[in-house]
C-alpha positions as CSV (number, residue, x, y, z in Angstrom):
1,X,94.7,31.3,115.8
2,X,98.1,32.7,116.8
3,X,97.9,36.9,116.2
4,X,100.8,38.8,114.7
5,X,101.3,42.2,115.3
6,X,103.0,43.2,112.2
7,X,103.7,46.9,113.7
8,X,105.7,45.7,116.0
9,X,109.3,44.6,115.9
10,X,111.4,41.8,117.1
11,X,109.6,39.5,119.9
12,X,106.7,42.3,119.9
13,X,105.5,40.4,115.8
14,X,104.4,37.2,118.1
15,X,103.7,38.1,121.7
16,X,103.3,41.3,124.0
17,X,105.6,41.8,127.3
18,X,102.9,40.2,129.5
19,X,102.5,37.2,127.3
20,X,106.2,36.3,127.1
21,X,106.5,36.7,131.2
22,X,103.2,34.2,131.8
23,X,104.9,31.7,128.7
24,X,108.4,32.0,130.1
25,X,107.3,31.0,133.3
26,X,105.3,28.3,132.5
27,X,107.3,26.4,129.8
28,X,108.9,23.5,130.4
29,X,107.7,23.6,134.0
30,X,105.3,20.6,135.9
31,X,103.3,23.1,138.0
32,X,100.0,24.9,137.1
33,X,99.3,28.4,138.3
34,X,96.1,30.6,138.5
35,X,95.5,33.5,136.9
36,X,95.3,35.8,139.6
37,X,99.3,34.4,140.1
38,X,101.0,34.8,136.3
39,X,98.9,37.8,137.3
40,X,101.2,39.0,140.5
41,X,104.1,37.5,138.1
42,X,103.7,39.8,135.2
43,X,102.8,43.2,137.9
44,X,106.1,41.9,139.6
45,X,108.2,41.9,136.5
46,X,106.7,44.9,134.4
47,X,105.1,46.6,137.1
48,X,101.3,48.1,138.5
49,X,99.9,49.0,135.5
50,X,101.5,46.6,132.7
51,X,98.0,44.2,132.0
52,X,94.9,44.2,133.4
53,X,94.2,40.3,135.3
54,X,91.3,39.9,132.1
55,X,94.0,39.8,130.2
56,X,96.0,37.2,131.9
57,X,92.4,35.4,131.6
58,X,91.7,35.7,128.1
59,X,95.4,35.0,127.0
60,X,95.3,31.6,129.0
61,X,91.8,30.6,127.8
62,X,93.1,31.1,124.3
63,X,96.4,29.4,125.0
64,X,94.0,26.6,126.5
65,X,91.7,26.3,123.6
66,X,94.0,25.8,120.8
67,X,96.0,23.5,122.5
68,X,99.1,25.1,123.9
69,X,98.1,25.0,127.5
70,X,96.4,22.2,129.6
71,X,94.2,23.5,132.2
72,X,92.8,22.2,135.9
73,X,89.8,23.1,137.5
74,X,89.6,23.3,141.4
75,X,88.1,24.7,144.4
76,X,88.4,26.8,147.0
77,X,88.2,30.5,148.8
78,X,86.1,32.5,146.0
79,X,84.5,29.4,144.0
80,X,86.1,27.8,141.2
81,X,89.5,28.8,140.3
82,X,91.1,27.7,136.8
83,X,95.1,26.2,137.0
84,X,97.1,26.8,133.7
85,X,100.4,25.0,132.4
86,X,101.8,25.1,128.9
87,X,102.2,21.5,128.0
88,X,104.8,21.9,125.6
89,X,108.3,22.5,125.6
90,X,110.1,25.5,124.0
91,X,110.6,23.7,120.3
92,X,107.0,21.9,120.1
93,X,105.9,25.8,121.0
94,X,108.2,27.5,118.3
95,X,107.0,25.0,116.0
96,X,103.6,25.1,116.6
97,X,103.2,28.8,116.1
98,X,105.7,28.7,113.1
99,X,102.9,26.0,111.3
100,X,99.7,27.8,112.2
101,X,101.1,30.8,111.2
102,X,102.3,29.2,108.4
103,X,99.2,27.7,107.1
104,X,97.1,30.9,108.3
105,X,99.1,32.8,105.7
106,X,98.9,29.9,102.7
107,X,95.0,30.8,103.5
108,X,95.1,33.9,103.4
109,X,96.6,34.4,100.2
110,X,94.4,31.6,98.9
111,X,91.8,33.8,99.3
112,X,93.2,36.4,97.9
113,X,94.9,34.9,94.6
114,X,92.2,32.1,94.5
115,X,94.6,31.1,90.7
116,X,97.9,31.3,92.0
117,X,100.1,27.6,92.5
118,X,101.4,28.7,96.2
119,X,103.8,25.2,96.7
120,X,106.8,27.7,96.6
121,X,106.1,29.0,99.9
122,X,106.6,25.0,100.9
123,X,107.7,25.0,104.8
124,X,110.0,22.7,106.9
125,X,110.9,22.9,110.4
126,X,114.4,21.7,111.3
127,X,115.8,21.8,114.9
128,X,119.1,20.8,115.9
129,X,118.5,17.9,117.7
């Protein structure tokens, strides 16, 4: 599931500065990049010491396994290399996260008021089309 950060303020709640470079870059694009690239991207834009590249990795695979990112495996110098691209665009994204985080919070306070009626915290999406 999507992470919050409830510390932090402003973009900082949803996404750190490394995730937002590697999503910014890939959204609403048609090409795939490796890791070790959104790697070079990220030291490029918040320099040396920003993210380690196993960070770049486990952000993608988790982008990849709940369904945000599609992912191509190929070959060459060094073995098997994975490609990422985000296969959504920037509303199917916002919306995305908005419902899982949603629903992850209905949950949670499922659990925690296991009597309470929660259908006030009803939720609807509208984008201006």
């Amino acid at each position: 599931m999507w992470h919050l950060w409830t510390k932090n303020e402003g973009s900082k709640i949803l996404m750190k500065d490394y995730q937002k470079v590697i999503v910014n870059r890939l959204i609403d694009s048609d090409y795939f990049l490796t890791t070790g690239e959104m790697y070079e991207l990220v030291k490029d834009e918040l320099g040396e010491k920003a993210i380690s590249r196993t960070s770049v990795i486990l952000f993608m695979n988790d982008l990849h396994e709940w369904g945000y990112a599609q992912m191509e495996k190929g070959t060459g110098k060094g073995g098997v290399h994975s490609k990422y691209n985000i296969t959504l665009t920037k509303e199917q994204l916002i919306v995305m996260i908005s419902t899982k985080i949603h629903i992850s919070l209905i949950e949670a306070f499922e659990d925690i008021f296991p009597e309470q009626e929660l259908s006030f915290l009803s939720f609807s999406v509208q984008l201006n089309s």
